[in-house]
C-alpha positions as CSV (number, residue, x, y, z in Angstrom):
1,X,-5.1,106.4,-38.7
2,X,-2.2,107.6,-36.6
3,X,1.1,106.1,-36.3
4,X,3.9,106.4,-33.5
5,X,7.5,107.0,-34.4
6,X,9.3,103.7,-34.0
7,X,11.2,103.5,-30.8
8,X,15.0,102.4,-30.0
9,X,13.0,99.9,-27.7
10,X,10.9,98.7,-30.3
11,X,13.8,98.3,-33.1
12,X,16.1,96.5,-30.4
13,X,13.0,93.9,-29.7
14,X,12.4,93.4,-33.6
15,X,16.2,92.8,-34.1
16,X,16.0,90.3,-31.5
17,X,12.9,88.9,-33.4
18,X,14.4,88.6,-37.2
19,X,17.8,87.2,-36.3
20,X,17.7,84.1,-37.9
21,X,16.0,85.0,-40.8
22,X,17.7,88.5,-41.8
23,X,21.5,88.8,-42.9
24,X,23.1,91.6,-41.4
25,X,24.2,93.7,-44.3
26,X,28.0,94.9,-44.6
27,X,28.5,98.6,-45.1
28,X,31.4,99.1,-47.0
29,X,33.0,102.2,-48.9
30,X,32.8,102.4,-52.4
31,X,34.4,105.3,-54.9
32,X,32.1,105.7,-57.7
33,X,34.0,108.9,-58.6
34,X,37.6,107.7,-58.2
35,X,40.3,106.7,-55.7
36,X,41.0,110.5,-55.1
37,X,37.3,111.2,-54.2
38,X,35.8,110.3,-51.0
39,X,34.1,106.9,-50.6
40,X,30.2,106.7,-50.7
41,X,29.1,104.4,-48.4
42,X,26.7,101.4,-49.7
43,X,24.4,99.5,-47.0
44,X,23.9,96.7,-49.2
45,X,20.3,95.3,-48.5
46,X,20.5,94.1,-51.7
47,X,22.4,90.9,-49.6
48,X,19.1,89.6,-48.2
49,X,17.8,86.6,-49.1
50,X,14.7,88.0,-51.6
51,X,17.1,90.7,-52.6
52,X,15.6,93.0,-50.4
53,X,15.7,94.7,-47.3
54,X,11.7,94.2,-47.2
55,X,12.7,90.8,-45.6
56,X,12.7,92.6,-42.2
57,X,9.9,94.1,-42.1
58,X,7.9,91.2,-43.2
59,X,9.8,89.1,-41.3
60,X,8.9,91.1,-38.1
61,X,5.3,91.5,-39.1
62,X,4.8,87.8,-38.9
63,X,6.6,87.7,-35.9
64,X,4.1,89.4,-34.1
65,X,1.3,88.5,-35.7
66,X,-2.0,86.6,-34.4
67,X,-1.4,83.0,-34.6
68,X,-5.2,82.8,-35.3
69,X,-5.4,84.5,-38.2
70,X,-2.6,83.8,-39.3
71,X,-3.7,80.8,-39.8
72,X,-5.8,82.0,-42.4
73,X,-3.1,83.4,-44.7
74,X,-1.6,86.4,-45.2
75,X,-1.6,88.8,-47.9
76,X,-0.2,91.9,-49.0
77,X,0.0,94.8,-51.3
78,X,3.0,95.1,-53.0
79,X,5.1,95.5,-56.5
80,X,7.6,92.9,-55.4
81,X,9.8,93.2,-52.8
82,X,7.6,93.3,-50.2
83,X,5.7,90.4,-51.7
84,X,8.7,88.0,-51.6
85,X,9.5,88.7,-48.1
86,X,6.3,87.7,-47.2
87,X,5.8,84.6,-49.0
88,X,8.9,84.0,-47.8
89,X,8.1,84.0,-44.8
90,X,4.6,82.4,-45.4
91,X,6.6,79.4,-47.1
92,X,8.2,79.2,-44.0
93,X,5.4,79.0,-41.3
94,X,2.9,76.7,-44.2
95,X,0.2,79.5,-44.6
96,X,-1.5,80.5,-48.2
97,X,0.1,83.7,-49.7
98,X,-1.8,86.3,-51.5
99,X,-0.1,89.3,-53.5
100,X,-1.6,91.8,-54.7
101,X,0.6,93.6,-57.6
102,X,0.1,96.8,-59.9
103,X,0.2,95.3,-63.6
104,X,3.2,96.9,-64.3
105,X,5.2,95.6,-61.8
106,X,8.9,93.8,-63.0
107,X,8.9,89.7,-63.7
108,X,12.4,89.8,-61.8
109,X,10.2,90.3,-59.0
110,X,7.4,88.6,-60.0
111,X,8.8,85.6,-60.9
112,X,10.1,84.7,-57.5
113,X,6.7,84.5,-56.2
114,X,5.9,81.5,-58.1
115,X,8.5,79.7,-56.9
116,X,8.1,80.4,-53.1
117,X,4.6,79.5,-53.9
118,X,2.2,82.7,-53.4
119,X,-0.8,83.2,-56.0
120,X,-0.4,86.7,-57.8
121,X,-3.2,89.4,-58.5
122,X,-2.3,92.1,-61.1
123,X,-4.4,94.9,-60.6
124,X,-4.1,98.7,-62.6
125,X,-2.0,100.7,-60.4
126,X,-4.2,103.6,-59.6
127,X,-6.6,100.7,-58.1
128,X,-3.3,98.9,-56.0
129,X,-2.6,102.3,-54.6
130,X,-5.7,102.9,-53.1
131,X,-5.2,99.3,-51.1
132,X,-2.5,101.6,-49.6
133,X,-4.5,104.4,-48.5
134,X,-7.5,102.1,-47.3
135,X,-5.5,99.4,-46.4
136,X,-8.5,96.8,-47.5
137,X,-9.2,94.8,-51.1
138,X,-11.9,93.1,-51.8
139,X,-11.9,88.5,-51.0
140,X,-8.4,88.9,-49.1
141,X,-8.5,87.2,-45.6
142,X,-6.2,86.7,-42.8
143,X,-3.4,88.8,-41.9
144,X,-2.6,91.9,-44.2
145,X,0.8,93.2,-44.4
146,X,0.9,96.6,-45.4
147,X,4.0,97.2,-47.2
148,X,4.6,101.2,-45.6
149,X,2.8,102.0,-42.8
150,X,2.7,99.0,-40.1
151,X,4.2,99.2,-37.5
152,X,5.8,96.2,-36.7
153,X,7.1,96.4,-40.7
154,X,8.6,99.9,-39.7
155,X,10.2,98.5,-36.3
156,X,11.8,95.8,-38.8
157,X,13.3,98.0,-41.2
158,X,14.4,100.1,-38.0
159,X,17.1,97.5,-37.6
160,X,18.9,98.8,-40.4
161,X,19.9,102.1,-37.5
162,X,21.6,100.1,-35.1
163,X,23.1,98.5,-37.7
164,X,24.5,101.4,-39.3
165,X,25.5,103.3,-36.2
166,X,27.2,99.9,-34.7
167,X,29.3,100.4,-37.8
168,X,29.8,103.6,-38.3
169,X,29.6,105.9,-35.3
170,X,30.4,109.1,-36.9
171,X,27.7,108.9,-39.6
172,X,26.5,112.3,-40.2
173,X,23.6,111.4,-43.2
174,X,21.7,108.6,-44.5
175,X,20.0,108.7,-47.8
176,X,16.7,106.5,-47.9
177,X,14.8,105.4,-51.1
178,X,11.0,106.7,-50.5
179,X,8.5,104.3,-51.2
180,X,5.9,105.3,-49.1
181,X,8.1,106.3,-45.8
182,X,8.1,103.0,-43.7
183,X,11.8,102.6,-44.5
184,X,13.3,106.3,-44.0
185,X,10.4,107.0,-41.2
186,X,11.3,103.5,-39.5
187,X,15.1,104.7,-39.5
188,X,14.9,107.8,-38.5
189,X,12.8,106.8,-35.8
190,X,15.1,105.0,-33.8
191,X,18.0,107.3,-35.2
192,X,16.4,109.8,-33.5
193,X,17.2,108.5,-30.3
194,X,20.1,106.5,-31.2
195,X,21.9,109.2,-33.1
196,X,20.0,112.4,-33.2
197,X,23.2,113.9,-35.1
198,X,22.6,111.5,-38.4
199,X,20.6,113.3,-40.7
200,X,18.1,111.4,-42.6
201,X,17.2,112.1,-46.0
202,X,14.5,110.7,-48.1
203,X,15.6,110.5,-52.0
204,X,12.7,110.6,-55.1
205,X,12.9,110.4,-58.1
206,X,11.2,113.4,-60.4
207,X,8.7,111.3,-62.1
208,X,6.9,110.0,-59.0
209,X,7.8,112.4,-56.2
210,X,5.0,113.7,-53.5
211,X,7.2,113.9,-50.6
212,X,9.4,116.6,-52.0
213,X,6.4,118.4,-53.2
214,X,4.6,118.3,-49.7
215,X,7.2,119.0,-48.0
216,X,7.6,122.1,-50.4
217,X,4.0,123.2,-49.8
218,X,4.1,122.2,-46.3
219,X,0.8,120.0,-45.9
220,X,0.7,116.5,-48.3
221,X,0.1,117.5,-52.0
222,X,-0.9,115.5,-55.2
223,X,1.5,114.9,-58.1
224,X,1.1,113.2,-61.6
225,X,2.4,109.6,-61.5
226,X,4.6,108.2,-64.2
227,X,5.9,104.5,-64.0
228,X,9.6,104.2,-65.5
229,X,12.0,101.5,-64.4
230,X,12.5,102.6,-61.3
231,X,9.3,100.7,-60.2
232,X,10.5,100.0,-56.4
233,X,9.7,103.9,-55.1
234,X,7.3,106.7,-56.0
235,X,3.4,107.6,-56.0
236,X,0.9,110.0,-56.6
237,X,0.6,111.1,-52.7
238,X,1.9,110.7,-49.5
239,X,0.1,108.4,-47.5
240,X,-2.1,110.6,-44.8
241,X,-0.7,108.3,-41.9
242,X,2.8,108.3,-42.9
243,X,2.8,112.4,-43.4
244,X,3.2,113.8,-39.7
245,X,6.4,111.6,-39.2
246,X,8.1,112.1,-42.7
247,X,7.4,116.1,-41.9
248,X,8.6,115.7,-39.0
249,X,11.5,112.7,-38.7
250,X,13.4,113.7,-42.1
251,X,15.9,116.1,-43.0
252,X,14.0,116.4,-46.3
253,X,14.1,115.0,-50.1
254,X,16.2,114.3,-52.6
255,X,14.9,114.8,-56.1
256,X,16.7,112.7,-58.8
257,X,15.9,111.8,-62.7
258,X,15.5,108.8,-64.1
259,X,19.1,109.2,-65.9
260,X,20.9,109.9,-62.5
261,X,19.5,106.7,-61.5
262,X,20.4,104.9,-64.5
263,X,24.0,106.4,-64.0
264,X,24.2,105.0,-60.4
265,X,23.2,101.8,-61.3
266,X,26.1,102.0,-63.7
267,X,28.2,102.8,-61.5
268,X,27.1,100.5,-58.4
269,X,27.8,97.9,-61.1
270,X,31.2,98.7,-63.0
271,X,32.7,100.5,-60.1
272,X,31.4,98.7,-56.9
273,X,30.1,95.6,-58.5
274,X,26.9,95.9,-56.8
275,X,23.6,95.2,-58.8
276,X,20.6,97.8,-57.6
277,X,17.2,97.9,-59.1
278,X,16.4,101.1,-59.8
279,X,14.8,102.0,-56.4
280,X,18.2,101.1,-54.7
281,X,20.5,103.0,-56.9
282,X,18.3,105.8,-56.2
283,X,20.1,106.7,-52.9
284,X,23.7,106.7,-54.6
285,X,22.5,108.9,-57.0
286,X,20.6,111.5,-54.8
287,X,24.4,111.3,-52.9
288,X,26.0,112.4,-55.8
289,X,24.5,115.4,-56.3
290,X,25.7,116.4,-52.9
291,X,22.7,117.9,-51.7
292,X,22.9,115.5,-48.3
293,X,26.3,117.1,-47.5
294,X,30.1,116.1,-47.4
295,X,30.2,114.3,-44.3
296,X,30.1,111.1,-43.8
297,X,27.0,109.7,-46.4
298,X,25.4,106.6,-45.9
299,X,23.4,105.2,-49.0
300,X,20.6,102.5,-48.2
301,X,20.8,100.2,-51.7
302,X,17.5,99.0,-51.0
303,X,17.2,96.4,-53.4
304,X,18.7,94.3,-56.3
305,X,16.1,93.4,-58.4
306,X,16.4,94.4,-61.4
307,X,15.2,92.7,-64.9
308,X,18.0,91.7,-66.7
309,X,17.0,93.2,-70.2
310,X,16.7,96.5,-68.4
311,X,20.5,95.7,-66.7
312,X,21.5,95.4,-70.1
313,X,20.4,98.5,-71.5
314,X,21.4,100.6,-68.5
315,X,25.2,98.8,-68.6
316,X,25.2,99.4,-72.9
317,X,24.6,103.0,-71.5
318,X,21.0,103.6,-72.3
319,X,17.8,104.1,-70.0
320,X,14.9,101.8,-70.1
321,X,12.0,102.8,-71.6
């Protein structure tokens, strides 16, 4: 399967698409090291509706979908975030809702499904995975959202560019949580020809980080896999479709641990009042080890839910087991 870098074109149409059901997120300056250090700055996805800023993708997705099987139902692949912005949107249009979730996914974002009305399958995560490598799971019909590499889910989250340029003009870097690419790979696509001066950086965190390692070895590479908190980002392998644009569209990436990222979501709370699952916080915390530069850093807080027990620990100043 090949994929096409998203296009300015192509993010200007799906902005045009996902208007009324996408806010667009502030981003505002925050100093997590003090008021005589420079501000990080916070795009706060963590304002959309779900939580998320997977709402645009699968918002866009939809959007373009075939009415006909559509009618069918849609289903997707996903440990959360994903899966709420498209029963979302499947609430919405009156279709059934399948989600297909690794067992160890978070009931902050599993719990929301049952309320927007989506049936849940829990499957072991080295099995959900491979739905994103083969993009196929057995008794699902109707229109299948893949969570990373779609393009019309990449062309969503490619909002987030013009967005952050229309703010910001003299953005030099953008740090992007890496899931599996369609968010850092959907923004750097249209930054590309938006803003080919804006560095984009993926960010990883060191118990689930392939990118970094591929990129390292210069062709994609296998790593061990360890779940922690941080449940929104990470694999065992970059997806074969997604690796010619992430070589290729990103500035590189950002390794963090698992206490950096329980630091920034510390800080995102206590100092910017912001609360980041994991995943999100994982972009302030690659910025503060100040490998994406000292210019002017842009940090895509990708998502805000966390479980609260977890919250708790982080803000007592523990990590979560």
């Amino acid at each position: 399967m090949t994929i096409a870098s998203t296009t300015l074109a192509e993010a200007r149409a799906a902005r045009e698409r996902i208007a009324r059901f996408v806010v667009r997120t502030p981003l505002v300056p925050a100093w997590l090291e003090g008021a005589d250090e420079p501000p990080v700055l916070l795009k706060l996805e963590v304002l959309q509706p779900i939580g998320s800023f997977k709402l645009r993708g699968a918002s866009h997705a939809l959007a373009v979908a075939d009415p006909k099987a559509l009618a069918r139902g849609v289903w997707t692949a996903s440990a959360g975030n994903m899966a709420q912005g498209v029963a979302w949107q499947a609430r919405r249009l009156g279709v059934p809702c399948v989600v297909v979730a690794p067992d160890h996914a978070p009931r902050a974002k599993l719990d929301p499904l049952e309320r927007l009305g989506a049936r849940v399958q829990l499957i072991p995560f080295a099995e959900w995975f491979e739905i994103l490598r083969t993009h196929a799971y057995p008794g699902m019909q109707g229109v299948f959202v893949h969570p990373v590499s779609d393009p019309a889910v990449m062309a969503g989250n490619a909002t987030i560019a013009l967005e952050l340029i229309e703010d910001r003009p003299d953005l030099t870097d953008v740090i992007v949580p890496w899931g599996g690419g369609g968010l850092s790979c959907g923004i750097a696509g249209a930054m590309r020809e938006l803003a080919p001066h804006v560095a984009v950086w993926a960010c990883e965190v060191d118990t689930a980080a392939p990118l970094a390692a591929s990129l390292a070895a210069g062709e994609p590479t296998r790593v061990e896999y360890r779940a922690s908190f941080v449940d929104g980002i990470g694999g065992p392998f970059v997806l074969p479709e997604m690796w010619p644009l992430a070589s290729s569209l990103l500035a590189g990436s950002i390794v963090v641990t698992i206490p950096q990222v329980a630091e920034a979501v510390r800080l995102l709370a206590t100092r910017a009042h912001v609360i980041a699952e994991g995943a999100g916080a994982s972009s302030v915390a690659a910025a503060r080890t100040g490998r994406a530069g000292t210019g002017r850093v842009a940090c895509i807080v990708s998502g805000g839910n966390i479980d609260p027990a977890k919250l708790g620990v982080i803000l007592a100043g523990g990590v979560p087991t």
